[in-house]
N, CA, C and O of each residue as an XYZ file, in Angstrom:
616
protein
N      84.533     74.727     80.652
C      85.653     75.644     80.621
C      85.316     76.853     81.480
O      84.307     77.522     81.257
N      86.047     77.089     82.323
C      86.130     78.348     82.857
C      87.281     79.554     82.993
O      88.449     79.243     82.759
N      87.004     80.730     83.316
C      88.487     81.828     83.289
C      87.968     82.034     84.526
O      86.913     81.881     85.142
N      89.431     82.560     84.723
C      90.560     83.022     85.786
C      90.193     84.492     85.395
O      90.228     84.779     84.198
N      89.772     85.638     86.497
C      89.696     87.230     85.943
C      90.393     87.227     87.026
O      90.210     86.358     87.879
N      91.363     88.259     87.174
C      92.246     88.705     87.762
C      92.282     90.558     87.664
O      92.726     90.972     86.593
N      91.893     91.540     88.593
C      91.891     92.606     88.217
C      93.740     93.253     88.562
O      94.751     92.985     89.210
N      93.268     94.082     87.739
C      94.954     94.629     87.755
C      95.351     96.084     88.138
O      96.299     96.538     88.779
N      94.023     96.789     87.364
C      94.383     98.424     87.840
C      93.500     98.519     88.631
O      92.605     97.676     88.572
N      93.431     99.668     89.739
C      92.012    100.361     90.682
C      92.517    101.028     90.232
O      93.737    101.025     90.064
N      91.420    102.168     89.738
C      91.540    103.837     90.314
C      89.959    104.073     90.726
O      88.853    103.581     90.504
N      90.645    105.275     91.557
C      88.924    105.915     91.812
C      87.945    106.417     91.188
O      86.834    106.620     91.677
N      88.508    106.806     89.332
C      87.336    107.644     88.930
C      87.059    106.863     88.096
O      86.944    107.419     87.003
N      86.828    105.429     88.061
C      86.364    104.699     87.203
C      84.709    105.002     86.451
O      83.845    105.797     86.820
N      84.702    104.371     85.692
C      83.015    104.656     85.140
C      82.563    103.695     85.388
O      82.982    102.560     85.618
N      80.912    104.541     85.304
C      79.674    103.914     86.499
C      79.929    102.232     86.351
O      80.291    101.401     87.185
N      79.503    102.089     84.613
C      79.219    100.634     84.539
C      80.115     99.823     84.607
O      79.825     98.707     85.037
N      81.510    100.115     84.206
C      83.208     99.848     84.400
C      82.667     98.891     86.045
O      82.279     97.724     86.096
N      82.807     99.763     87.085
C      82.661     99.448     88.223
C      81.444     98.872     88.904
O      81.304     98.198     89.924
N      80.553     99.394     87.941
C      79.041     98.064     88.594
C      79.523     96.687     87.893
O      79.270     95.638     88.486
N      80.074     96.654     86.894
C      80.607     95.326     86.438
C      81.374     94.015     87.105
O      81.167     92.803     87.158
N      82.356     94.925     87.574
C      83.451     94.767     88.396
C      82.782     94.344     90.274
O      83.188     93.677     91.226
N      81.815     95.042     90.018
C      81.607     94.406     91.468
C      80.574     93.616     91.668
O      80.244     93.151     92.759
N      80.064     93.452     90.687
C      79.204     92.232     90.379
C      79.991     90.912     89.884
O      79.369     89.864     90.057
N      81.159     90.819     89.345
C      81.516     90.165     89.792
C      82.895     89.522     90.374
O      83.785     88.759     90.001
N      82.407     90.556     91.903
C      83.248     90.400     92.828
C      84.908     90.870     92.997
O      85.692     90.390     93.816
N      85.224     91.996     91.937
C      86.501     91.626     91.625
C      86.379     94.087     92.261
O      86.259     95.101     91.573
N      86.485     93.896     93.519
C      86.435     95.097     94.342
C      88.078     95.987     94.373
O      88.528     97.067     93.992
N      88.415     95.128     94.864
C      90.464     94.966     94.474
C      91.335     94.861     93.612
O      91.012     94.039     92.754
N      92.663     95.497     93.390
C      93.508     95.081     93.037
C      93.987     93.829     93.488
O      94.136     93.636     94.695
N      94.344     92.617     92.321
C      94.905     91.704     92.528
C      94.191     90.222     93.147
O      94.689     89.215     93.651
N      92.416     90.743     92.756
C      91.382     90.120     93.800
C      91.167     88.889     92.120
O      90.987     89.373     91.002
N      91.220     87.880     92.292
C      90.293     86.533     91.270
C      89.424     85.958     91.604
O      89.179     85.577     92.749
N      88.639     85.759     90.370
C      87.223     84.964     90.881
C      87.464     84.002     89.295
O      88.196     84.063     88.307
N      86.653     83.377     89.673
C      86.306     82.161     88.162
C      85.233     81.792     87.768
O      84.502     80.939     88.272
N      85.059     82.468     86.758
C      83.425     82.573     86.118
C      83.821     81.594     84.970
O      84.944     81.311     84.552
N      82.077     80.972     84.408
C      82.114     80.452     83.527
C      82.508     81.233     82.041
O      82.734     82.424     81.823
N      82.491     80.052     81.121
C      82.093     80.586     79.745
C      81.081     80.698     79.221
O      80.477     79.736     78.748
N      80.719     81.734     79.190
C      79.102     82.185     78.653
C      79.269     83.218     78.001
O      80.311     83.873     78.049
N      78.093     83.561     77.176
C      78.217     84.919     76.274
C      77.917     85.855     77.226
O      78.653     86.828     77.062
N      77.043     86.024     78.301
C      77.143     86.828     79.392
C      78.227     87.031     80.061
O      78.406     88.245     80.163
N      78.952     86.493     80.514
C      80.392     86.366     80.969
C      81.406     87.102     79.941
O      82.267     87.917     80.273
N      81.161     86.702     78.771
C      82.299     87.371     77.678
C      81.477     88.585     77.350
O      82.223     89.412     76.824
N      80.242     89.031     77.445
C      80.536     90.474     77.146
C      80.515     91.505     78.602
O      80.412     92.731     78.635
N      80.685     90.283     80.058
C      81.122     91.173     81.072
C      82.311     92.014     80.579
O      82.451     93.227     80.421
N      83.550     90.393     80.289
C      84.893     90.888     80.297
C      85.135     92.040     79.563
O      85.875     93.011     79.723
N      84.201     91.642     78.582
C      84.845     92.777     77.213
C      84.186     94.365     77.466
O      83.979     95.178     76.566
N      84.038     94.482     78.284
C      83.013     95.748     78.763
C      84.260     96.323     80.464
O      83.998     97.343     81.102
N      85.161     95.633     80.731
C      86.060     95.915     81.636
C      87.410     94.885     81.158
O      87.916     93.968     81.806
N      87.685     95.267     80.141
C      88.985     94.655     79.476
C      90.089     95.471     79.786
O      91.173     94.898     79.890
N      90.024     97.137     80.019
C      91.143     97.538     80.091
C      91.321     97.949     82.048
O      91.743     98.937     82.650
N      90.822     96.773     82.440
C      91.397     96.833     83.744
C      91.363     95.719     84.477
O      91.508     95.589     85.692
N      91.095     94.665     83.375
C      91.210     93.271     83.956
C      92.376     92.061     82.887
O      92.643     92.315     81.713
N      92.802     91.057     83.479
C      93.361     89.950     82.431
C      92.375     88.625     82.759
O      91.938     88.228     83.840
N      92.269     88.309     81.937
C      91.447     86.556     81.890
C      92.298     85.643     80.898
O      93.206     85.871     80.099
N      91.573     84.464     81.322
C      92.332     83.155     80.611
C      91.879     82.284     81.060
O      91.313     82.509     82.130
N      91.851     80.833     80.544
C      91.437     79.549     80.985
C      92.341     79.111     81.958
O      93.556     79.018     81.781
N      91.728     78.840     83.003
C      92.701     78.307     83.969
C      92.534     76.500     84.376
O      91.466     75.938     84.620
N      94.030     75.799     84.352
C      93.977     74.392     84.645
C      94.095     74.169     85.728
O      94.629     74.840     86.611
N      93.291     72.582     85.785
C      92.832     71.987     86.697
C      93.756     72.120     88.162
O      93.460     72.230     89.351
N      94.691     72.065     87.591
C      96.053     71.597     88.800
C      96.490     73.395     88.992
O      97.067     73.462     90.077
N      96.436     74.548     88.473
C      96.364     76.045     88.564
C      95.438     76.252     89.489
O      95.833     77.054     90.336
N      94.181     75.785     89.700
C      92.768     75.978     90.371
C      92.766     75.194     91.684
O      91.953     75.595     92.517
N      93.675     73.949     92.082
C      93.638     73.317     92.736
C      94.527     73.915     93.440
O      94.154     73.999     94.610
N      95.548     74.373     93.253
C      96.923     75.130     94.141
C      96.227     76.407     94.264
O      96.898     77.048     95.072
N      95.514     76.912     93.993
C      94.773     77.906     94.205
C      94.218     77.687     95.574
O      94.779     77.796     96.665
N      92.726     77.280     95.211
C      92.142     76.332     96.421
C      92.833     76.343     97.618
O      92.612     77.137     98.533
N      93.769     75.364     97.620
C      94.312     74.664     98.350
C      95.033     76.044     99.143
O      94.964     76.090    100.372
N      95.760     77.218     98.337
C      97.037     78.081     98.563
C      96.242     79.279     99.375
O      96.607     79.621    100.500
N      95.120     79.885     98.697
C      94.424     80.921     98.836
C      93.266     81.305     99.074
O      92.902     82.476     99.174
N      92.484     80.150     99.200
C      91.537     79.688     99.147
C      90.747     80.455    100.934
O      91.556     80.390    101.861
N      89.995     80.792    101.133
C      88.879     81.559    102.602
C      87.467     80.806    102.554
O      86.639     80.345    101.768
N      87.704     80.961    103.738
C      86.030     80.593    104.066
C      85.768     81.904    105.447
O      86.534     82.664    106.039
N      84.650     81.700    105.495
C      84.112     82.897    106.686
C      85.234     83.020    108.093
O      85.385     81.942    108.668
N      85.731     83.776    108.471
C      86.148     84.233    109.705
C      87.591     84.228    109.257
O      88.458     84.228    110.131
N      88.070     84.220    107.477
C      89.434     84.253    107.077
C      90.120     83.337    107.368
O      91.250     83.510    107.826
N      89.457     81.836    107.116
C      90.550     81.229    108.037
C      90.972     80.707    106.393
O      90.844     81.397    105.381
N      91.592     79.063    106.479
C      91.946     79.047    105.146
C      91.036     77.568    104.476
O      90.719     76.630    105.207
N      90.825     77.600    103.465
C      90.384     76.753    102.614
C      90.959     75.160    102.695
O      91.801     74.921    101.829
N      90.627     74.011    103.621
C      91.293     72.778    103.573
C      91.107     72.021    103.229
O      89.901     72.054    102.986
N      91.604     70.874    102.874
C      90.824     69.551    102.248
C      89.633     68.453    103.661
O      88.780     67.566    103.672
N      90.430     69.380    104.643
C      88.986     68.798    105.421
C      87.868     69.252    105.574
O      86.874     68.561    105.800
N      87.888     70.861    105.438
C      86.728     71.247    105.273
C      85.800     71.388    103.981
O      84.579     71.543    104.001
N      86.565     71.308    102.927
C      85.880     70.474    101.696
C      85.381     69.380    101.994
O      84.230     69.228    101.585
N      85.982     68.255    102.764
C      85.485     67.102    103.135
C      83.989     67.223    103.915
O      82.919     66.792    103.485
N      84.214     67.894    105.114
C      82.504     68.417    105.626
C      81.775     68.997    104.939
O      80.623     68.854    105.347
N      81.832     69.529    104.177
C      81.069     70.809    103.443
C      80.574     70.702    102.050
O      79.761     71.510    101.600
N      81.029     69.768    101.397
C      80.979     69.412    100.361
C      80.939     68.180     99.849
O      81.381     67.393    100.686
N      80.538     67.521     98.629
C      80.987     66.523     98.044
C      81.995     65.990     97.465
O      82.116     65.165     96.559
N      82.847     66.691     98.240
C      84.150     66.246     97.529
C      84.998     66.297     98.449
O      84.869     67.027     99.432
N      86.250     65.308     98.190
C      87.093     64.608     99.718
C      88.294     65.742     99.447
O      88.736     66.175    100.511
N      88.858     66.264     98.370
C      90.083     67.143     98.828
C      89.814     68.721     97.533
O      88.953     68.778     96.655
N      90.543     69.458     97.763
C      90.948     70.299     96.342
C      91.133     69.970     95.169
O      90.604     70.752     94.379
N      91.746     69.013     94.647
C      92.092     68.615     93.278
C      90.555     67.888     92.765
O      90.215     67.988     91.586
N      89.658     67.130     93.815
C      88.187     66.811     92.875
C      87.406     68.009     92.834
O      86.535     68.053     91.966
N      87.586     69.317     93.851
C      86.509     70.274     93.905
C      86.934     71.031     92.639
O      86.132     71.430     91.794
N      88.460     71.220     92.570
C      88.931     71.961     91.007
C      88.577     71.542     89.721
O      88.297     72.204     88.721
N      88.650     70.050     89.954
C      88.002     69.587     88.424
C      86.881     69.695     87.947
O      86.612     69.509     86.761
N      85.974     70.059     88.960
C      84.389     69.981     89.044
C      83.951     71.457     88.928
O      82.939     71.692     88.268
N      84.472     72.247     89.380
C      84.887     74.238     89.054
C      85.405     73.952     87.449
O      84.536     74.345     86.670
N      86.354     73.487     86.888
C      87.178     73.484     85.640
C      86.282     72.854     84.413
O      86.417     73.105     83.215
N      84.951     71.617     85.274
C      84.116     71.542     84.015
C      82.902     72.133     84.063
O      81.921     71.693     83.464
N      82.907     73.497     85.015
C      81.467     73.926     84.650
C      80.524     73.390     85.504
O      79.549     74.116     85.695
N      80.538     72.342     86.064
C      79.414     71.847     87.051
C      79.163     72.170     88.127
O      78.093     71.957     88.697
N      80.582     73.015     88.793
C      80.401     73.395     90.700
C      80.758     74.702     90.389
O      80.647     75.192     89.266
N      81.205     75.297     91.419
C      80.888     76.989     92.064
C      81.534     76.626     92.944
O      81.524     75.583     93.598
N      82.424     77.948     92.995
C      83.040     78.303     94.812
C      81.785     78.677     95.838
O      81.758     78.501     97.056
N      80.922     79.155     95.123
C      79.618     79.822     96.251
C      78.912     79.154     96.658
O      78.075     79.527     97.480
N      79.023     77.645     96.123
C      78.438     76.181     96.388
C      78.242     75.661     97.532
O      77.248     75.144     98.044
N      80.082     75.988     98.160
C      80.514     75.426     99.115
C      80.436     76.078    100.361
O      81.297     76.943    100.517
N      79.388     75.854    101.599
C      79.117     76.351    102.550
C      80.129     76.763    103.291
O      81.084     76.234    103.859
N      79.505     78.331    103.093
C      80.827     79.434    104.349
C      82.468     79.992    103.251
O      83.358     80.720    103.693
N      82.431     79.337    101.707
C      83.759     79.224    101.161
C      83.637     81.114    100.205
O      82.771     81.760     99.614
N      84.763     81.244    100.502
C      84.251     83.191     99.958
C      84.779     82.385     98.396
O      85.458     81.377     98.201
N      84.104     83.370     97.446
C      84.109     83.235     95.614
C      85.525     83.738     95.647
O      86.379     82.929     95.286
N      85.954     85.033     96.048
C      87.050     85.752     95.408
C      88.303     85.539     96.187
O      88.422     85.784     97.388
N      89.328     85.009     95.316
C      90.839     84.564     96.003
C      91.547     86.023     95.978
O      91.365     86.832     95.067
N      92.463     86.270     97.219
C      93.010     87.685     97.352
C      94.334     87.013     96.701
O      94.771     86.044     97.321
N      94.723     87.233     96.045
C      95.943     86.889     95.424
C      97.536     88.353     95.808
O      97.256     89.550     95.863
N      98.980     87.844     96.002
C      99.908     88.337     95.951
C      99.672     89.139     94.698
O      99.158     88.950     93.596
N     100.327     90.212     95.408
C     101.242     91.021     93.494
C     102.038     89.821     92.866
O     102.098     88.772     93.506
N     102.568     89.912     91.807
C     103.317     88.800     90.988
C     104.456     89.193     90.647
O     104.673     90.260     90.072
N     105.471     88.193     91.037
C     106.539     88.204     91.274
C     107.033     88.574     90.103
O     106.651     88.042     89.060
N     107.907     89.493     90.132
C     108.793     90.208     88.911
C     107.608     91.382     88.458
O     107.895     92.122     87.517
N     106.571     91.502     88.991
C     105.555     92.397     88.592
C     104.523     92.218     87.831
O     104.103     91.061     87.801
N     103.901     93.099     87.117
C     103.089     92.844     85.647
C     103.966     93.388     84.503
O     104.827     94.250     84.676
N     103.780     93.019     83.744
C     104.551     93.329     82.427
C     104.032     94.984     82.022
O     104.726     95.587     81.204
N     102.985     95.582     82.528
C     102.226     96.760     82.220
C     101.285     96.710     82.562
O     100.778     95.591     82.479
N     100.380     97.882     83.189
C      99.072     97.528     83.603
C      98.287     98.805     82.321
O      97.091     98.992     82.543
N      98.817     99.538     81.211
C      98.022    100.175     81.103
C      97.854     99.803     78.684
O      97.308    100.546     77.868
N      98.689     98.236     78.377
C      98.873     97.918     77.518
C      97.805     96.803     77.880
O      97.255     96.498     78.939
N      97.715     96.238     76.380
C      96.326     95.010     76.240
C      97.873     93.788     76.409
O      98.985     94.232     76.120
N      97.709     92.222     76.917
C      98.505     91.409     76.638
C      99.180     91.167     75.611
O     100.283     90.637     75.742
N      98.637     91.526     74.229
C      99.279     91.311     72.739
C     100.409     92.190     72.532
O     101.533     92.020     72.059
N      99.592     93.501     73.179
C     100.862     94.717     72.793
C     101.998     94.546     73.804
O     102.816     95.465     73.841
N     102.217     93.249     74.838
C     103.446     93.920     75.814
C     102.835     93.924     77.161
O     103.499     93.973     78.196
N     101.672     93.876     77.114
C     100.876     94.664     78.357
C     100.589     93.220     79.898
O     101.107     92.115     80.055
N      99.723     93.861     80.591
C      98.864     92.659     81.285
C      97.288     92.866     81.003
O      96.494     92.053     81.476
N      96.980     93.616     80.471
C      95.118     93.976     80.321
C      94.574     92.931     79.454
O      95.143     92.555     78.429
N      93.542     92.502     79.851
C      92.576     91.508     78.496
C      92.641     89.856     78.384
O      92.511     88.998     79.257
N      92.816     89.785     77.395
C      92.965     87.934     77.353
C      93.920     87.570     77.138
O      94.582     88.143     76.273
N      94.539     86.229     77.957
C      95.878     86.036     77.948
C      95.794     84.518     77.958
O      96.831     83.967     78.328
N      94.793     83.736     77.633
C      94.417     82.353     77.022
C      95.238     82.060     78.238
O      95.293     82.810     79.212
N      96.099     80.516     78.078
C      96.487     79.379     78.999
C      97.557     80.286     79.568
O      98.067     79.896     80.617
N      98.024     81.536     79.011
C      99.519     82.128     79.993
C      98.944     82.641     81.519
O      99.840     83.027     82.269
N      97.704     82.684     82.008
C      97.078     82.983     83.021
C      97.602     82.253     83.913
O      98.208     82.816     84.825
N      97.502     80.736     83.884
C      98.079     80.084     84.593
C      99.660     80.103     85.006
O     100.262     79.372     85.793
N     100.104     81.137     84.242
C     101.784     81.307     84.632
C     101.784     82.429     85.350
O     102.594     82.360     86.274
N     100.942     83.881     85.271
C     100.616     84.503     86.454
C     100.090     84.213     87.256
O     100.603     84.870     88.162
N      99.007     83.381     87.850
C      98.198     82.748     89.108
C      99.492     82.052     90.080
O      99.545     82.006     91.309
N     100.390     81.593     89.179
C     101.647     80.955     89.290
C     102.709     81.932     90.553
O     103.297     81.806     91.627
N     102.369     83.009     89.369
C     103.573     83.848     90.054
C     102.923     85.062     91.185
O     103.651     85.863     91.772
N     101.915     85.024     91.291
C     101.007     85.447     92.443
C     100.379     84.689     93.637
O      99.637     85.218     94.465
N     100.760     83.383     93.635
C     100.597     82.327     94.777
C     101.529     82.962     95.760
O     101.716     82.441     96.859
């Protein structure tokens, strides 16, 4: 199992560890995703930058349109199923996603492929950037509805 972190607010006067967090892993931008495992290291990243990030489990076929949509490798070009094909063990997007989705591969795996997807703002907006998901908001954990923003930020 892996999540989808998606950051939501920047500001500049963030705190120290807020932002050494955050850029460790990789998430520099507004609107920038990366996909870390599930680990207790991982969950007390999130929970240590919860009120400026959303996470959730993201599916196979969410990760693959990802890939496939948004996906960089060095010199910005875009992420293809042929260059998965050279570069990797795997012939298109939908086997490299399943293999990211059980924990066994890494975007950083794949020679020249950047970790962090620059993702669109999301269409119709965020619901709030300064509420947790339960209350109304977009901040924190938002289980399988992640995949309906990744959705609306393609």
């Amino acid at each position: 199992m892996v999540y989808a972190v998606i950051r939501v607010r920047g500001q500049p006067d963030v705190n120290y560890n807020v932002d050494h967090t955050m850029k460790l892993l990789g998430l520099t931008r507004v609107n920038h995703c990366v996909i870390v495992p599930e680990d207790d290291v991982t969950k007390g990243m999130l929970q240590k930058i919860k009120d400026y990030v959303t996470w959730g489990e993201v599916s196979e076929e969410t990760l693959a349109d990802m890939i496939r949509v948004r996906g960089k490798v060095s010199g910005d070009e875009g992420l293809t199923d042929e260059y998965i094909k050279e570069n990797s063990d795997f012939q298109d997007a939908e086997g490299m996603a399943k293999a990211i989705a059980g924990g066994e591969y890494r975007m950083k795996d794949v020679e020249g492929a950047k970790a962090v997807f620059r993702l669109h703002p999301p269409v119709k907006g965020y619901e709030g950037n300064k509420r947790s998901y339960r209350n109304g908001g977009a901040l924190g954990y938002r289980g399988e509805a992640i995949n309906n923003l990744i959705a609306r930020m393609l």
